[in-house]
C-alpha positions in Angstrom: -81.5 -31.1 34.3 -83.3 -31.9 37.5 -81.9 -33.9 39.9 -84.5 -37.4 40.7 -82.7 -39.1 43.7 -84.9 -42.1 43.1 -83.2 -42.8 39.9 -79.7 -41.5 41.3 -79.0 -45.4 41.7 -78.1 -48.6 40.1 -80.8 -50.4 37.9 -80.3 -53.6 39.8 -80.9 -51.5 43.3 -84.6 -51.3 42.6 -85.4 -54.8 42.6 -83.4 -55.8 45.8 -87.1 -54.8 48.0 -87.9 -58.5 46.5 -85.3 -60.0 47.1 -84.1 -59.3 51.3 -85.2 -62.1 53.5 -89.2 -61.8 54.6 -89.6 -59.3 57.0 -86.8 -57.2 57.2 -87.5 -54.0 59.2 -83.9 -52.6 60.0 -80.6 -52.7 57.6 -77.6 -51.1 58.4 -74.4 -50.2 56.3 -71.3 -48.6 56.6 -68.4 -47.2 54.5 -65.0 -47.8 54.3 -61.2 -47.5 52.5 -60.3 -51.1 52.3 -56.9 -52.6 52.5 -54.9 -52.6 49.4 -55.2 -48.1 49.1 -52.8 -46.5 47.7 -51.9 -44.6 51.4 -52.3 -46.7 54.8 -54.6 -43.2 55.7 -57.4 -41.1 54.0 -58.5 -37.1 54.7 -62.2 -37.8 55.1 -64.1 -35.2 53.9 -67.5 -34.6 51.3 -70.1 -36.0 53.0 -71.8 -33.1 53.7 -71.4 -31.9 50.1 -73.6 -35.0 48.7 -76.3 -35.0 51.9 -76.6 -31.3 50.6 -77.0 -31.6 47.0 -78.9 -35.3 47.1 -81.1 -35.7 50.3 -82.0 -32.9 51.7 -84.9 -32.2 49.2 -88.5 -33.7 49.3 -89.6 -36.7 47.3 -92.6 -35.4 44.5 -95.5 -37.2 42.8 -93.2 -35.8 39.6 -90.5 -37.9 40.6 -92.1 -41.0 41.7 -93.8 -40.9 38.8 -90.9 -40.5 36.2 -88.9 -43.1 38.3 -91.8 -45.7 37.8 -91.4 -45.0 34.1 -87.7 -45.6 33.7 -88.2 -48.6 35.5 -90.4 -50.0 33.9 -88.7 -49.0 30.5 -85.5 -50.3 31.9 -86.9 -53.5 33.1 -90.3 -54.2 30.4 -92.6 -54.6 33.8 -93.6 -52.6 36.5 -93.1 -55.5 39.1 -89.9 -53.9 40.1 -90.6 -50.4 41.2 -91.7 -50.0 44.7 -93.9 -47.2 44.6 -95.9 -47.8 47.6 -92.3 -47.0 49.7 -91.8 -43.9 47.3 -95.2 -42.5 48.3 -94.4 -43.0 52.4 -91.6 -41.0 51.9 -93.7 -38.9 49.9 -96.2 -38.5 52.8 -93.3 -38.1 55.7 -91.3 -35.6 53.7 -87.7 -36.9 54.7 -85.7 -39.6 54.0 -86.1 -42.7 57.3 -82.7 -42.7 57.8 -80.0 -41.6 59.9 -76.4 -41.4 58.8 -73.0 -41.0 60.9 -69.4 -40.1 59.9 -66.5 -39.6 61.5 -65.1 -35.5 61.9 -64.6 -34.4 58.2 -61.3 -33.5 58.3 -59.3 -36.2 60.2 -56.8 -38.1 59.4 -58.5 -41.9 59.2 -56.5 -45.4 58.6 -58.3 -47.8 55.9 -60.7 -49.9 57.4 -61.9 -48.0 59.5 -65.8 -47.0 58.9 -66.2 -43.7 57.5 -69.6 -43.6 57.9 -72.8 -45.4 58.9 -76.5 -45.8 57.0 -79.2 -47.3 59.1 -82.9 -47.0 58.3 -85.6 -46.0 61.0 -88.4 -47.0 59.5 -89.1 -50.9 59.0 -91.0 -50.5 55.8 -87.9 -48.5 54.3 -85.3 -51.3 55.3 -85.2 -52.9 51.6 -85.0 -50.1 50.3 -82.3 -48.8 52.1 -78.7 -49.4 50.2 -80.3 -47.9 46.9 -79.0 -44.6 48.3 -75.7 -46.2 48.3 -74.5 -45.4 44.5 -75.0 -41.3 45.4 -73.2 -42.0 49.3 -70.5 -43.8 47.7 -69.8 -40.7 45.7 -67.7 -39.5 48.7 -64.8 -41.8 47.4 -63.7 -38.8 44.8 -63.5 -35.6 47.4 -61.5 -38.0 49.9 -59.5 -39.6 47.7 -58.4 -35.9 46.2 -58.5 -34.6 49.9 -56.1 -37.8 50.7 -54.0 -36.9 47.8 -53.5 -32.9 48.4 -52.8 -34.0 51.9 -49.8 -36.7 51.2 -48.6 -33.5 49.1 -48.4 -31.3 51.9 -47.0 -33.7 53.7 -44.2 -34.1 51.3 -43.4 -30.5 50.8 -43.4 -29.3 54.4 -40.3 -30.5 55.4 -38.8 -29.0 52.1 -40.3 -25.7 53.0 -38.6 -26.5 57.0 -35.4 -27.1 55.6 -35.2 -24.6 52.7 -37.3 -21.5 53.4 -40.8 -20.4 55.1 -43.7 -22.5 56.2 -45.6 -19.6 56.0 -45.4 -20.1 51.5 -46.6 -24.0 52.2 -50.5 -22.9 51.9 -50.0 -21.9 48.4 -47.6 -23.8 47.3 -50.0 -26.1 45.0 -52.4 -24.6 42.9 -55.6 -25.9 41.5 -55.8 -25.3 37.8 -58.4 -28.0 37.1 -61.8 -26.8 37.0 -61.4 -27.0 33.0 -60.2 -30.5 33.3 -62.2 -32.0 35.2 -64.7 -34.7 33.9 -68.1 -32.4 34.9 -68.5 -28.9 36.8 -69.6 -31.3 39.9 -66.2 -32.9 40.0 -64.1 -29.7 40.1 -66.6 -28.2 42.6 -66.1 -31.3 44.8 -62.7 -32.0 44.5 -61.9 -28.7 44.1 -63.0 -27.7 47.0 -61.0 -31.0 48.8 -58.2 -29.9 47.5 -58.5 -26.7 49.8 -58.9 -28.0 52.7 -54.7 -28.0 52.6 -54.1 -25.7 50.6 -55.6 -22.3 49.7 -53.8 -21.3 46.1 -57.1 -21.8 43.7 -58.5 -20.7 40.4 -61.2 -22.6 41.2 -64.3 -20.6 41.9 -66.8 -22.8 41.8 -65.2 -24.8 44.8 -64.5 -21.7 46.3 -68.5 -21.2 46.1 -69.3 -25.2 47.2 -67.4 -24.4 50.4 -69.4 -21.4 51.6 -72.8 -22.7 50.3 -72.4 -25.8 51.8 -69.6 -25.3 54.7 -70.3 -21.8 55.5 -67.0 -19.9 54.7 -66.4 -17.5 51.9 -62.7 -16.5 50.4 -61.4 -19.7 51.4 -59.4 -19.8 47.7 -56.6 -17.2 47.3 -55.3 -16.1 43.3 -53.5 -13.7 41.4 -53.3 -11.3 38.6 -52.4 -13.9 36.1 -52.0 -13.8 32.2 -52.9 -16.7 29.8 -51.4 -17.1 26.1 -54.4 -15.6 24.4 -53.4 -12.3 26.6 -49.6 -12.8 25.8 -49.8 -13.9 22.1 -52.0 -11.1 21.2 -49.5 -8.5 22.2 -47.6 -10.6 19.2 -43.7 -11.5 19.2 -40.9 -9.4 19.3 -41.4 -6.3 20.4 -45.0 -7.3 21.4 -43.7 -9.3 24.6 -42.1 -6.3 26.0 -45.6 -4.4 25.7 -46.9 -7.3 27.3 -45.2 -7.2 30.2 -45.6 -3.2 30.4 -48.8 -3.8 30.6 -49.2 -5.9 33.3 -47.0 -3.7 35.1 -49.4 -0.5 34.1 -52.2 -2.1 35.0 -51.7 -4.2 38.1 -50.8 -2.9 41.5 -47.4 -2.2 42.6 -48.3 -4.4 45.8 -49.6 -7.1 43.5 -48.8 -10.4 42.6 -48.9 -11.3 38.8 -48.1 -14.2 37.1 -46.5 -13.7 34.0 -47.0 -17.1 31.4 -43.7 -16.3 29.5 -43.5 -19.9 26.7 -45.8 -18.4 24.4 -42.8 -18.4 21.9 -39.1 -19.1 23.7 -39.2 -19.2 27.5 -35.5 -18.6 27.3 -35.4 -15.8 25.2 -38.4 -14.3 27.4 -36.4 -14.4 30.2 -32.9 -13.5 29.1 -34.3 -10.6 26.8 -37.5 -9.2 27.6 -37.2 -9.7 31.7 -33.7 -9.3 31.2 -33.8 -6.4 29.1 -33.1 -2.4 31.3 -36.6 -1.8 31.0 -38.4 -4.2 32.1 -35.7 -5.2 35.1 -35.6 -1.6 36.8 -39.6 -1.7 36.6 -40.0 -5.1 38.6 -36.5 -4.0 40.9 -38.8 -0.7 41.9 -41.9 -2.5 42.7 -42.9 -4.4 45.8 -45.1 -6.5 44.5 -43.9 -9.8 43.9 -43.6 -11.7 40.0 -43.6 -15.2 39.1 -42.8 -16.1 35.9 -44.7 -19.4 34.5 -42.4 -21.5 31.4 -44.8 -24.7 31.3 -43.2 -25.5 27.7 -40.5 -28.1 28.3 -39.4 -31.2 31.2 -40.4 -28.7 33.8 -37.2 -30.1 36.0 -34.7 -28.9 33.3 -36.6 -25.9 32.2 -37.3 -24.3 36.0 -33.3 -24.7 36.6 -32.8 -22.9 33.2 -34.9 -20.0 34.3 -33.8 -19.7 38.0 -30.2 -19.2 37.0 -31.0 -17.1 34.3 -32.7 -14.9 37.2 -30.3 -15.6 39.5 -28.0 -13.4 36.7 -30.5 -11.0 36.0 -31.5 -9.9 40.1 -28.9 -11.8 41.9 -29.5 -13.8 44.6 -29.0 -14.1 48.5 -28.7 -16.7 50.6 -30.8 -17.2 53.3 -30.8 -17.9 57.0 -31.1 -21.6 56.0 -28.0 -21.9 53.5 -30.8 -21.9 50.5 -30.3 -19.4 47.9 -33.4 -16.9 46.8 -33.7 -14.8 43.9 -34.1 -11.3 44.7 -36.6 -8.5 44.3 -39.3 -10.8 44.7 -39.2 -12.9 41.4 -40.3 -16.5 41.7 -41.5 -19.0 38.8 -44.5 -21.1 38.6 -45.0 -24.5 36.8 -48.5 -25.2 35.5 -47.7 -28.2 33.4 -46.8 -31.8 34.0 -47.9 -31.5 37.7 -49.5 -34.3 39.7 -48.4 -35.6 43.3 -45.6 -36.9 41.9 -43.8 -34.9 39.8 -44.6 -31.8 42.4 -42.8 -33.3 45.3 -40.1 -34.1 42.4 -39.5 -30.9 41.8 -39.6 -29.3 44.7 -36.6 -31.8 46.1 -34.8 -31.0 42.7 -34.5 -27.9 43.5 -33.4 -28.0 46.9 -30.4 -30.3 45.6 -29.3 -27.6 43.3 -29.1 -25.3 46.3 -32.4 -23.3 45.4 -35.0 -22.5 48.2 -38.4 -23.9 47.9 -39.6 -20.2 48.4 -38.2 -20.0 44.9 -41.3 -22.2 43.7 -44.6 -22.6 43.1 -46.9 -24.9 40.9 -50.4 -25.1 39.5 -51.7 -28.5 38.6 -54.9 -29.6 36.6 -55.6 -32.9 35.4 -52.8 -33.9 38.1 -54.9 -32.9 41.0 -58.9 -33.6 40.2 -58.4 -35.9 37.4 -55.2 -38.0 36.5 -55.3 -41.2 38.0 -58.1 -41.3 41.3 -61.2 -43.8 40.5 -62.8 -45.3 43.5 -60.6 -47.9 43.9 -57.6 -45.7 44.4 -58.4 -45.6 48.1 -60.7 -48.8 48.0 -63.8 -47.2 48.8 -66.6 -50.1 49.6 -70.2 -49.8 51.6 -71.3 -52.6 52.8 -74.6 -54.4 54.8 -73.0 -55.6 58.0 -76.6 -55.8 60.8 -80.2 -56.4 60.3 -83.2 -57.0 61.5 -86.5 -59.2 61.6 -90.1 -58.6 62.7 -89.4 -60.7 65.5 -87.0 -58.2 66.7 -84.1 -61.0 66.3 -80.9 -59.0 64.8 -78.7 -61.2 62.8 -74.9 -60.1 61.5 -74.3 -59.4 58.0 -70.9 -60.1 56.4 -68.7 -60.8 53.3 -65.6 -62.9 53.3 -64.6 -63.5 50.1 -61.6 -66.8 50.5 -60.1 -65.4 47.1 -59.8 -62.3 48.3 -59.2 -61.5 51.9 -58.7 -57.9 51.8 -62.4 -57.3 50.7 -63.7 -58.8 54.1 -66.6 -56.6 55.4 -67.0 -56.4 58.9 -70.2 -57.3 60.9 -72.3 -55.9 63.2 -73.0 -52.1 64.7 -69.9 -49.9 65.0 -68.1 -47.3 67.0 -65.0 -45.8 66.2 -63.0 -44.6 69.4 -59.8 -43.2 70.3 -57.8 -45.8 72.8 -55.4 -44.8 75.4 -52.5 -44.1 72.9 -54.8 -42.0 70.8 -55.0 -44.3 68.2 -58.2 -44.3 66.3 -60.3 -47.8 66.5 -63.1 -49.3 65.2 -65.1 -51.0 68.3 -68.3 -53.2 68.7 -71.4 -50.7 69.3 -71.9 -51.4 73.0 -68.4 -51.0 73.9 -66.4 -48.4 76.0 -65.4 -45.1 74.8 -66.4 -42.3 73.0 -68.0 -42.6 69.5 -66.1 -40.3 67.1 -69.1 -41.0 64.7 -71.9 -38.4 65.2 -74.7 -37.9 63.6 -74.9 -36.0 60.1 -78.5 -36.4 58.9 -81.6 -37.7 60.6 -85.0 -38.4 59.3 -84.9 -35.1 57.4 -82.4 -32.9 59.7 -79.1 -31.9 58.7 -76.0 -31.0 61.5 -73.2 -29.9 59.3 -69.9 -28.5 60.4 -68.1 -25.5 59.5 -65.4 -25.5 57.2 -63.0 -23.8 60.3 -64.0 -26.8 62.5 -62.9 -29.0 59.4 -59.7 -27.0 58.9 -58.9 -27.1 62.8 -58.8 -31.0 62.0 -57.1 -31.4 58.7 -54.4 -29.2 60.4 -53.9 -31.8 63.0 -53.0 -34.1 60.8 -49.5 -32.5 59.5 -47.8 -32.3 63.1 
């Protein structure tokens, strides 16, 4: 399918040329998480990932053309469509527009602006907020930035108090290419999602980040089975020659993940992991094996298996009064895993004396998809300065009395640090240093690296 960024929009956007007071020739916008999120902070990141894959390429004939059709199929006129802007982009071969955002990366309160849209040509000043259904699409890899960051922040004081903050990186997987709602979404939120963590099955994020970011390997995984590897090995028997196999084929200095509730997680366990053979080959390698149940409350079920292995290997108890299953076996939980339940588990297991080194979890649906829509962080752009012919600039706000918490602010913007380091948004002409810099400009493009990013997102856990 190729991409038309003219009809990338709302319907209704295309008519708003005729409808913006006579003689507009400057409109600017901004973006923001409104009061009312579901955290009082968001990890701003993605912009870079939609000014890559929506405006960096050159308006066609081809596409002007097609968009005048849908419109006019769409509407049943042609009065709608302004072709004659269309074809001055056309001629310039950028978009007249320049864009801010803040760092990608920091740590941001709601309401502060995110980012700024302002048009540079006068002519293209109608048709300016059309671009704002594909900008606003930098609501989903925030919000699932936001969320993968509150999780870190959850589990690194578990990971203080219980074991090594050195395991904290992979400590949540992402398991949800498959479940996400296109190939775009797990690419974008995929790729949000490791900007805190690194454990990922996700390649195609993996790929987003170093065609658009400029880092490759970002995403760490494993040797890992699946149940159409384990079930067709068969029961019985057949699960032993499963796990010989793994343990034939991998490295000894590898880590495999072993999915072990193709038929009874607690018979796997106790009698195939458990059983002479299978024990002295894991005790003699170095390599370390986590062993995934899924099946089951994954509370009740984990428990079950770490004492199981705690009988099996033993255990020892480490420098923090935490006990750790030896030889290097760990479990994984894959199902039932979202923000929630994670952080859950993790303090479950620390109350039954268990280490969070013990632990790791993948999570799917829970992490790109369960639960995150726009208005999960309150994501709104908004018109808040023009201008007329006459040069006169006029303030554009709305201040809705029956709900206060979607007031839109007016005027140009800075965002600044004050004394105490606090970020804060500012009139345009005021003192301090603007943290918003300039992303895209009339056809340029200043991205950061994804280590400048990380440098950033970092900051925001001490």
């Amino acid at each position: 399918m190729k991409e038309n960024l003219l009809l990338d929009t709302d319907a209704y956007k295309l008519t708003h040329h005729l409808q913006y007071p006579k003689g507009l020739t400057k409109l600017y916008s901004y973006a923001e998480a409104r009061p009312g999120s579901r955290f009082n902070t968001v990890s701003w990141f993605g912009l870079q990932m939609i000014i890559a894959d929506h405006l960096l390429g050159k308006v066609t004939n081809e596409m002007i053309d097609e968009a005048e059709e849908f419109s006019f199929l769409t509407f049943g006129n042609h009065n709608f469509f302004n072709r004659e802007v269309w074809e001055r982009v056309r001629d310039l071969g950028y978009l007249p527009i320049n864009i801010m955002e803040l760092p990608e990366g920091i740590e941001v309160p709601i309401s502060t602006p995110l980012l700024t849209l302002e048009s540079t040509e006068p002519w293209f000043a109608t048709t300016l907020n059309a671009l704002e259904s594909v900008l606003m699409q930098v609501w989903y890899p925030t919000t699932i930035s936001t969320n993968s960051m509150y999780i870190k922040k959850a589990l690194l004081p578990l990971f203080e108090k219980s074991g090594s903050v050195a395991g904290l990186d992979l400590a949540v997987n992402d398991f949800g290419l498959r479940g996400a709602s296109s190939l775009q979404s797990a690419q974008r939120g995929g790729a949000a999602h490791l900007l805190h963590f690194r454990g990922s099955d996700n390649l195609a994020a993996d790929k987003v980040i170093a065609d658009v970011y400029g880092l490759k390997g970002r995403a760490l995984s494993v040797w890992a089975t699946e149940h159409s590897v384990a079930t067709s090995y068969g029961p019985d028997r057949g699960e032993i020659d499963y796990v010989n196999s793994q343990l034939d084929r991998a490295g000894d200095n590898d880590i495999i993940s072993i999915v072990i509730d193709s038929y009874d997680s607690i018979n796997f366990v106790r009698n195939v992991i458990g059983s002479k053979e299978i024990k002295n080959r894991i005790i003699r390698r170095s390599g370390r094996i986590v062993l995934r149940p899924d099946s089951g409350e994954p509370q009740e079920i984990d428990l079950q298996v770490l004492d199981i292995l705690a009988d099996i290997f033993g255990t020892d108890v480490n420098d923090k009064g935490y006990k750790v299953i030896n030889h290097n076996v760990g479990i994984i939980q894959g199902d039932g895993m979202n923000r929630q339940t994670i952080i859950e588990l993790y303090r479950h297991i620390l109350h039954q004396g268990w280490s969070a080194d013990n632990l790791i979890v993948g999570s799917g649906g829970g992490l790109l998809q369960e639960g995150f829509d726009r208005d999960t962080e309150r994501f709104a752009i908004k018109a808040s300065y023009g201008e007329l012919g006459d040069g006169h600039g006029f303030l554009i706000q709305k201040h809705p009395k029956q709900d206060p918490t979607k007031n839109s602010k007016s005027g140009r913007f800075k965002v600044i640090r004050d004394s105490n380091r606090r970020i804060k948004t500012v009139a345009i002409d005021a003192e301090g240093n603007n943290l918003l810099k300039t992303i895209y400009e009339n056809g340029n493009f200043y991205p950061d690296s994804f280590q400048e990013i990380l440098k950033r997102a970092n900051i925001s856990l001490d």
